[in-house]
C-alpha positions as CSV (number, residue, x, y, z in Angstrom):
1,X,0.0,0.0,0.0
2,X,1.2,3.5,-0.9
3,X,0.5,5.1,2.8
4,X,0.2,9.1,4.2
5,X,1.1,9.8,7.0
6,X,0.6,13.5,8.3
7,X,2.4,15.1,10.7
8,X,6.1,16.5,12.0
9,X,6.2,15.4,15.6
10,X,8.1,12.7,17.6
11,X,5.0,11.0,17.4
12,X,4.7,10.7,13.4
13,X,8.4,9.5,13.5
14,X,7.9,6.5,15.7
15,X,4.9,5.9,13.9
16,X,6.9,5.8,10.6
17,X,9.3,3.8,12.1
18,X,7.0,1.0,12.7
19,X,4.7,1.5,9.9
20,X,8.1,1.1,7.6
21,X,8.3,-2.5,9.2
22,X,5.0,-3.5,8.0
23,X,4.8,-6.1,5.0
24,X,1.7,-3.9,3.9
25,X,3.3,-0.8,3.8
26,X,5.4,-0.5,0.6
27,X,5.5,3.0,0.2
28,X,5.3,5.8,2.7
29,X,5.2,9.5,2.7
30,X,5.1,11.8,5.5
31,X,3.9,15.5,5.8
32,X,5.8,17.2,6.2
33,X,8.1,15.2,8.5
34,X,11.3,16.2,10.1
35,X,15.1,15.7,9.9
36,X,14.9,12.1,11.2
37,X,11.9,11.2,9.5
38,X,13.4,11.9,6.1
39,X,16.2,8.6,7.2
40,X,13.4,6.1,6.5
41,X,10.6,7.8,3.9
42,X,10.1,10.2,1.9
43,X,8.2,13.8,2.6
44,X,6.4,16.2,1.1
45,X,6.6,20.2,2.6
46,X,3.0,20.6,3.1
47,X,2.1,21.5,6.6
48,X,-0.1,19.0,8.8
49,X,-2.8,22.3,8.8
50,X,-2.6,22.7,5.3
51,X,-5.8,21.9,4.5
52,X,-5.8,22.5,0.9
53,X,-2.1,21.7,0.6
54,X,-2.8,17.9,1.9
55,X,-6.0,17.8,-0.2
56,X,-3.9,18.6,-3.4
57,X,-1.1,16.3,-2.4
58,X,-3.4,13.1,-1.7
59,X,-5.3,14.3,-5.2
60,X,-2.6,14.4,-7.3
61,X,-0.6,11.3,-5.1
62,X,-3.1,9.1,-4.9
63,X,-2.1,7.5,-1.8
64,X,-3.8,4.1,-0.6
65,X,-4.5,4.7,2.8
66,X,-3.8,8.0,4.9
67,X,-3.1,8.5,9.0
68,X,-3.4,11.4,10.4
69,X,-1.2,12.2,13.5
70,X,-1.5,15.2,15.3
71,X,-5.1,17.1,16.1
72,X,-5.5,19.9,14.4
73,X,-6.5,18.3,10.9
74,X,-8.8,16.3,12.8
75,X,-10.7,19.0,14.4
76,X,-10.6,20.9,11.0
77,X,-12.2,17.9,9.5
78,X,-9.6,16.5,7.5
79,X,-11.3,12.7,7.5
80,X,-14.3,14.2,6.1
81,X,-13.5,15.3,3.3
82,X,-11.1,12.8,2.8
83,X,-14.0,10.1,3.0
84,X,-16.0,12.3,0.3
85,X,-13.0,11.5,-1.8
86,X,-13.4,7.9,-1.3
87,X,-9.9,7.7,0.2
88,X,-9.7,5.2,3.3
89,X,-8.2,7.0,6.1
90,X,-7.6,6.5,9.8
91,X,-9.1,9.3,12.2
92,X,-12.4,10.5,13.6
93,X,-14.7,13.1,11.6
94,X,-14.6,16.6,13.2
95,X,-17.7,15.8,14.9
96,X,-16.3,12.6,16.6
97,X,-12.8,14.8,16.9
98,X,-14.7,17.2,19.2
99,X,-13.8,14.7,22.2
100,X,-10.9,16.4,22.4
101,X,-11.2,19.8,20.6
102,X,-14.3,20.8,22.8
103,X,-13.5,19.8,26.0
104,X,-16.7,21.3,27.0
105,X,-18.6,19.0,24.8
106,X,-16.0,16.2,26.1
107,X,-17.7,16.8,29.4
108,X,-21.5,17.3,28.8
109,X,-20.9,14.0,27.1
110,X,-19.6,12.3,30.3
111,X,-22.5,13.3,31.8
112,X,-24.9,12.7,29.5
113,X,-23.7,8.6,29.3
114,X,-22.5,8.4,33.5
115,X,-18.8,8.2,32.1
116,X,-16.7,8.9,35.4
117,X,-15.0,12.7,35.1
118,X,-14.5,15.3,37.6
119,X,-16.8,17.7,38.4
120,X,-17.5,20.9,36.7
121,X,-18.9,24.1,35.1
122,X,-18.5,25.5,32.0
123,X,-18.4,29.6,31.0
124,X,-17.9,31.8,28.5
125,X,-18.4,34.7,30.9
126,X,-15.4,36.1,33.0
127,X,-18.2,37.2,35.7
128,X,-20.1,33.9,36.1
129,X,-16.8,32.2,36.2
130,X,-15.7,34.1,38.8
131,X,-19.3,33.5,41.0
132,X,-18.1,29.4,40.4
133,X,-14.7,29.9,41.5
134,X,-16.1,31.0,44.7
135,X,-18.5,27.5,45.4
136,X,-15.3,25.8,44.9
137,X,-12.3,25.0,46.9
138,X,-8.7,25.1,46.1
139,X,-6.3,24.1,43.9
140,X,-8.8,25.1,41.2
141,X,-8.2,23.2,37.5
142,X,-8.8,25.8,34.6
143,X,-8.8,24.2,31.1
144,X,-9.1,26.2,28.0
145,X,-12.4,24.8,26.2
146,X,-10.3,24.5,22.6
147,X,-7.0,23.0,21.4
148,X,-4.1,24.9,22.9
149,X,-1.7,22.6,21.9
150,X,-1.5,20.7,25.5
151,X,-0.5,23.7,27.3
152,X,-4.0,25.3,28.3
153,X,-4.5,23.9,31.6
154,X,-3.7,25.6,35.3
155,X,-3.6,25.1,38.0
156,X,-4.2,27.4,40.7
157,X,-3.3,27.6,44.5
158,X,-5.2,30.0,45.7
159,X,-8.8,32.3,44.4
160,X,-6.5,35.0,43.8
161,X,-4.6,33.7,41.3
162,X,-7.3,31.7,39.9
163,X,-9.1,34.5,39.6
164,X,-5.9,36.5,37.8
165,X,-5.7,33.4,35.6
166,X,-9.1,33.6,34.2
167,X,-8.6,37.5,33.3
168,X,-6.0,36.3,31.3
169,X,-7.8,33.1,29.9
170,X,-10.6,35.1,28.7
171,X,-8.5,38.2,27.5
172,X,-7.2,36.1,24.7
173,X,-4.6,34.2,26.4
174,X,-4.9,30.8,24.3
175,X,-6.5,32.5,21.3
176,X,-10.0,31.4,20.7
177,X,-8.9,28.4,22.3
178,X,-10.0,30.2,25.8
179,X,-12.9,32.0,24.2
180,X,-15.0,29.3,26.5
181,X,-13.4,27.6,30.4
182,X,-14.0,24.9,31.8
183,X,-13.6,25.0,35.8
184,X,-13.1,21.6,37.1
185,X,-12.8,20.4,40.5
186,X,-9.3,19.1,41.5
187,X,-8.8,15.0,41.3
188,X,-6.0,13.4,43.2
189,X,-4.0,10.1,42.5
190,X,-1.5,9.1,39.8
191,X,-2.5,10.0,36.3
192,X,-2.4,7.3,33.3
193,X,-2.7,7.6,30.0
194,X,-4.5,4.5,27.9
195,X,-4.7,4.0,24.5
196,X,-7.5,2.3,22.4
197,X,-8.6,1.6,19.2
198,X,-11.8,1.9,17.8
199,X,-14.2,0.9,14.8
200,X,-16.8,2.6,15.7
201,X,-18.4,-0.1,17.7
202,X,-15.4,-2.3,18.8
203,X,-12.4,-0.8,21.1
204,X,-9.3,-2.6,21.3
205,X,-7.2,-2.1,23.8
206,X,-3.6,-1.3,23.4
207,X,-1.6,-0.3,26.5
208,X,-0.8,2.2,29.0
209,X,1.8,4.6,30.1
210,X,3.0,7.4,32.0
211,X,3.7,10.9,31.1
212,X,5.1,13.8,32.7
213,X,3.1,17.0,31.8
214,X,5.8,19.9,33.9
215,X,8.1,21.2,32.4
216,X,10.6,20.8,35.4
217,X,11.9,18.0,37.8
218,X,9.2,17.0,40.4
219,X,6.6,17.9,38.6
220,X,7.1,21.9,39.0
221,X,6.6,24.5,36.2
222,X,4.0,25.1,33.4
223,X,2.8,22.7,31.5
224,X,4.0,21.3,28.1
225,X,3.3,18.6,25.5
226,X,5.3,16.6,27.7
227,X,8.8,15.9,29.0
228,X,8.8,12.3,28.5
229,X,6.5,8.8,29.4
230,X,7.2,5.3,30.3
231,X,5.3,1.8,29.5
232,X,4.4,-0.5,31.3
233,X,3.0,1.7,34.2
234,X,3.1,-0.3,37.4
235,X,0.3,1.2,38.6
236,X,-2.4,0.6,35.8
237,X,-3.1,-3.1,36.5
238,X,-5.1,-5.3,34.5
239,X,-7.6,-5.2,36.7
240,X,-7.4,-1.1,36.6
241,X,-7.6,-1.3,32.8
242,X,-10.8,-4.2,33.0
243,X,-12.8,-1.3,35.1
244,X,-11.5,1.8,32.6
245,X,-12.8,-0.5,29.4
246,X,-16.3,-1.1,30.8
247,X,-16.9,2.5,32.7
248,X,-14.9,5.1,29.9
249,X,-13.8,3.6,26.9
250,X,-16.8,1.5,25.9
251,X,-19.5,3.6,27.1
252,X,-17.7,6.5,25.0
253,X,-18.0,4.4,21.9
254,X,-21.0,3.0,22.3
255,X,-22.3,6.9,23.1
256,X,-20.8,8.2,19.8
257,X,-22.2,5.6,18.1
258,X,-25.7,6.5,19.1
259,X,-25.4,10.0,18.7
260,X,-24.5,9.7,15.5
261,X,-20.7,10.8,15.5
262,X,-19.3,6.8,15.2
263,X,-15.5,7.3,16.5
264,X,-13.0,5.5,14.4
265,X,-10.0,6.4,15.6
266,X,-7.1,6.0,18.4
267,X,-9.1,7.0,21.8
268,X,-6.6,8.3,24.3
269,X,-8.4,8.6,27.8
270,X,-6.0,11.1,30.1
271,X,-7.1,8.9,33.5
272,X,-6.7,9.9,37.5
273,X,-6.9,6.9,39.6
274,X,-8.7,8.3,42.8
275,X,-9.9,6.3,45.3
276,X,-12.7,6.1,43.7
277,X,-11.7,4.3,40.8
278,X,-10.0,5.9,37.5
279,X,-12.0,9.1,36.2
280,X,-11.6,11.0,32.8
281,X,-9.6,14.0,33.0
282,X,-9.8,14.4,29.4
283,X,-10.0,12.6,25.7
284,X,-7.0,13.0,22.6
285,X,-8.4,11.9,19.5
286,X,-4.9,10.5,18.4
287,X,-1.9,9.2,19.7
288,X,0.1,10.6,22.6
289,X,3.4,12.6,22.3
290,X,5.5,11.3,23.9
291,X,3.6,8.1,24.8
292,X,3.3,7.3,20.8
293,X,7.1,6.5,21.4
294,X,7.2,4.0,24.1
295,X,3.9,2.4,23.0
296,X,5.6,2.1,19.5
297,X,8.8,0.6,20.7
298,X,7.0,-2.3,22.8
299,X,4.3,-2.6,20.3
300,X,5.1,-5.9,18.5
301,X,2.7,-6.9,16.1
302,X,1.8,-4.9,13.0
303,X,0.7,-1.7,13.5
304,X,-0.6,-1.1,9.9
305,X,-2.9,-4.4,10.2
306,X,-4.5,-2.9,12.9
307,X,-5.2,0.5,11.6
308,X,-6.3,-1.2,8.4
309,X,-9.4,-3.3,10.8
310,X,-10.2,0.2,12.7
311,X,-10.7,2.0,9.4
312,X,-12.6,-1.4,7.9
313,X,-14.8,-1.8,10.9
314,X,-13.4,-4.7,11.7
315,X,-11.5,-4.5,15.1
316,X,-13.8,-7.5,16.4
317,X,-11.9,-9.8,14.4
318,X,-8.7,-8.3,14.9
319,X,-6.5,-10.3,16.7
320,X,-5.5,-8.6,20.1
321,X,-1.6,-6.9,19.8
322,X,1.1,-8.5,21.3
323,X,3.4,-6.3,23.5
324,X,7.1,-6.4,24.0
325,X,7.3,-6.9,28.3
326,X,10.7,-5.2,28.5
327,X,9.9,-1.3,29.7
328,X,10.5,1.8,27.8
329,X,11.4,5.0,28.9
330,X,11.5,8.3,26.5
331,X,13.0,11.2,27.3
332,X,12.5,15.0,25.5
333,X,15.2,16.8,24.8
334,X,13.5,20.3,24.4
335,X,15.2,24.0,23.7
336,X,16.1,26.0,26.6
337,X,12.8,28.5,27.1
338,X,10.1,26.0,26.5
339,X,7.1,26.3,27.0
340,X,7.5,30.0,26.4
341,X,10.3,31.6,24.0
342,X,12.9,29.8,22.2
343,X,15.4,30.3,20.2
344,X,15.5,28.1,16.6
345,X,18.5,26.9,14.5
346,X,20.9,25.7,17.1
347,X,23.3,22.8,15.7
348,X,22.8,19.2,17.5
349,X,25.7,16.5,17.6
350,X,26.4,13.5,18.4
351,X,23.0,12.3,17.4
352,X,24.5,9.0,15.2
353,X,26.0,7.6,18.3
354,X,22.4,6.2,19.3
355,X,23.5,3.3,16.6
356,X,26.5,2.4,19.4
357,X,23.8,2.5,22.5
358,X,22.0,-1.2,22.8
359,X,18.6,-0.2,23.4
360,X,18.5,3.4,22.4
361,X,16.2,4.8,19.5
362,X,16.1,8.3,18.7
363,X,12.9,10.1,17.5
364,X,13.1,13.4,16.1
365,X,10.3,16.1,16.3
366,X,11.0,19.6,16.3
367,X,14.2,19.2,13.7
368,X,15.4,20.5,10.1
369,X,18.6,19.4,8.4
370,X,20.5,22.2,6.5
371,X,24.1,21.8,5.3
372,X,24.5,17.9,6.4
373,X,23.5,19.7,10.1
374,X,20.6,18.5,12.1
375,X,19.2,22.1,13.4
376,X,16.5,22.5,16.4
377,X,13.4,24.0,15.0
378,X,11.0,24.2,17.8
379,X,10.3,23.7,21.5
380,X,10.1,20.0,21.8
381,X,13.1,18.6,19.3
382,X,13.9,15.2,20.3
383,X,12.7,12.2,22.0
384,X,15.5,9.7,23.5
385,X,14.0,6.1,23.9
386,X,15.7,3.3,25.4
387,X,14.3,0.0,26.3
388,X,15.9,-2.6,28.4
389,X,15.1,-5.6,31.0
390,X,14.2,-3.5,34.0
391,X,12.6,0.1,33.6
392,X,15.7,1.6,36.1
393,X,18.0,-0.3,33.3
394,X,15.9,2.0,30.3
395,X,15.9,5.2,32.5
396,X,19.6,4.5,32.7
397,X,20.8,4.2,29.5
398,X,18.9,6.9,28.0
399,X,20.7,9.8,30.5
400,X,23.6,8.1,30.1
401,X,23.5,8.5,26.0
402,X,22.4,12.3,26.3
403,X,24.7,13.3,28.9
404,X,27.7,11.3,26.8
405,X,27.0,11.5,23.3
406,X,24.7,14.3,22.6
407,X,26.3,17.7,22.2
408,X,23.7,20.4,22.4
409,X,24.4,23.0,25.2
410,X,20.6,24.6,23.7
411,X,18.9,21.8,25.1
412,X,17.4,20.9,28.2
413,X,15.4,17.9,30.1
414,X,14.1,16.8,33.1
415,X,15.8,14.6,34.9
416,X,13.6,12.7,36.6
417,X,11.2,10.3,34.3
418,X,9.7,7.5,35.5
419,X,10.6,8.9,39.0
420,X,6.8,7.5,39.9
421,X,7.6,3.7,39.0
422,X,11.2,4.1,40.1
423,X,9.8,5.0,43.9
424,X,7.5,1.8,43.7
């Protein structure tokens, strides 16, 4: 098959990586990819919200099967009018795709089919969501209602600063993005992330994993993307994952199904474990980044087989993946000043070494090569993976390879991945 796959990120380059081992994969282009991506297929320049760019490229390309990666061409409907074309692709319809661009509608829908979430209110007025501030108690959860690219969530200690904050989230600080908050009530435990697959009707369940949201060690600063995950997570247990299938995953399909949005897709359900059981915190409509990584490296059956049933509507006679047991641990390297300003175009060396480190893959995201150079060209550049017999091993071997072999005095990470598991 003669596969798209759209996108730039770390994610799209781990999902190249396996999609290149698949026997049903013969040819495979990436928009618009990045320095590392280029390595192992080809890409076209056309940006991943290049709406009439991508529509062009699959025209005149006339791919087999397309995958999107990253949100935003989901939310601007990208599968829609891909599917008027009659070209398969893998991806929820911007309806469906609203489980995570409207995290307002993510919500109503939680409530509307007894899916277990934190509580909440939703506003679009600075006054009323001032008055709700007021019936709740602290730390108080803002979350910008549209895509902020995973930054529009705070946190706030006190009323006064929550208060500050939402000044600033409705004066325009995520764009339209904030134009509508959602005031949640603050959930303790650990957080997972879980991935599934859907049809439409049938989810398959892949795995889980950990990320770290902060940017800084012990889980201090603002929040990015995220500075790195881990796979297995000790904590989500099978019997854990048993309870989020039948409570949140299934009872999301099944819900879409009925209201006539049918998810076919990758469901990623953002989970607290309280001691009440795991609760939604909030729905991606594609894979995680970083988790993409780790769940790629353990993954060990054929990812393009699978996405081929979920498009088909045929997931129930898929057969279930099969998962590498040795733990993965990926690491961002990002540019000094994320989440906020950064510098581009800083030289990074050392990068080919990775081929001398047993157990160490390295996936490039925010990258561009100029000159026979591999430059940083955004906030989140690289993602160090390194898999081994014991997760303390993986965490291991990926410091030691970017504090030996990788020269980029630009660059920073945190220090401190997996530090959950590590302490168990």
């Amino acid at each position: 098959m003669k596969v798209l796959l759209i996108g730039s990120g770390g994610r799209e380059h781990a999902l190249a990586w396996k999609l290149v081992q698949s026997e049903h994969v013969t040819d495979l282009v990436c928009a618009p990819g990045n320095a590392g991506i280029v390595d192992i297929a080809a890409c076209a320049d056309v940006r991943a919200d290049d709406m009439v760019g991508l529509i062009a490229l699959i025209q005149r390309d006339a791919y087999d099967f397309v995958i999107i990666g990253p949100e935003q061409p989901l939310a601007l409907g990208l599968v829609d009018v891909l599917q008027e074309m009659g070209v398969k692709v893998f991806g929820p319809t911007e309806a469906a795709a609203q489980l995570e661009s409207s995290k307002s509608f993510t919500k109503a829908f939680c409530k509307r089919h007894n899916i277990p979430t934190a509580d909440f209110g939703t506003f679009s007025d600075l006054k009323e969501a001032k008055a709700f501030l007021k019936t709740m108690t602290a730390p108080y959860v803002l979350k910008a209602d549209g895509l902020a690219a995973g930054k529009g969530v705070v946190i706030a200690q006190t009323l006064k600063e929550a208060n500050a904050e939402l000044e600033e989230f409705f004066s325009g600080k995520y764009g339209k993005a904030s134009e509508t908050v959602v005031i949640e009530e603050f959930m303790t435990g650990q957080e997972v992330s879980f991935f599934a697959l859907s049809d439409g009707k049938t989810g398959l369940p892949l795995i889980g994993a950990q990320d770290h949201k902060r940017a800084y060690d012990g889980d201090k600063g603002p929040n990015t993307g995220g500075m790195g995950a881990y796979s297995p997570a000790p904590v989500f247990t099978q019997e854990i994952m048993q309870t989020v299938l039948e409570t949140i995953i299934q009872p999301t399909i099944d819900g879409m199904h009925n209201e006539g949005h049918p998810f076919v897709g990758v469901l990623f359900a953002g989970l607290m474990l309280t001691q009440d059981g795991p609760k939604l915190i909030e729905y991606n409509v594609r894979f995680g980044d970083p988790e993409c990584q780790v769940l790629m490296r353990r993954l060990q059956s054929d990812l393009m087989e699978l996405l081929i049933a979920a498009e088909a509507g045929q997931l129930d006679k898929a057969s279930p993946p099969v998962w590498f047991d040795d733990p993965v641990v990926n690491i961002v390297l990002a540019t000094k000043g994320y989440p906020g300003d950064y510098k581009k175009g800083s030289e990074i060396k050392g990068l080919e070494k990775a081929l001398e480190r047993k157990g160490v893959t390295v996936f490039h995201a925010g990258t561009k090569s100029k000159d026979g150079k591999i430059l940083a060209n955004g906030g989140r550049v690289l993602n160090i993976t390194a898999q081994a017999n014991t997760l303390e091993s993986a965490v291991e071997t990926a410091y030691r390879f970017i504090d030996e072999d990788i020269d980029w005095p630009e660059g920073f990470c945190r220090r401190d991945i997996a530090h959950h598991a590590l302490k168990e």
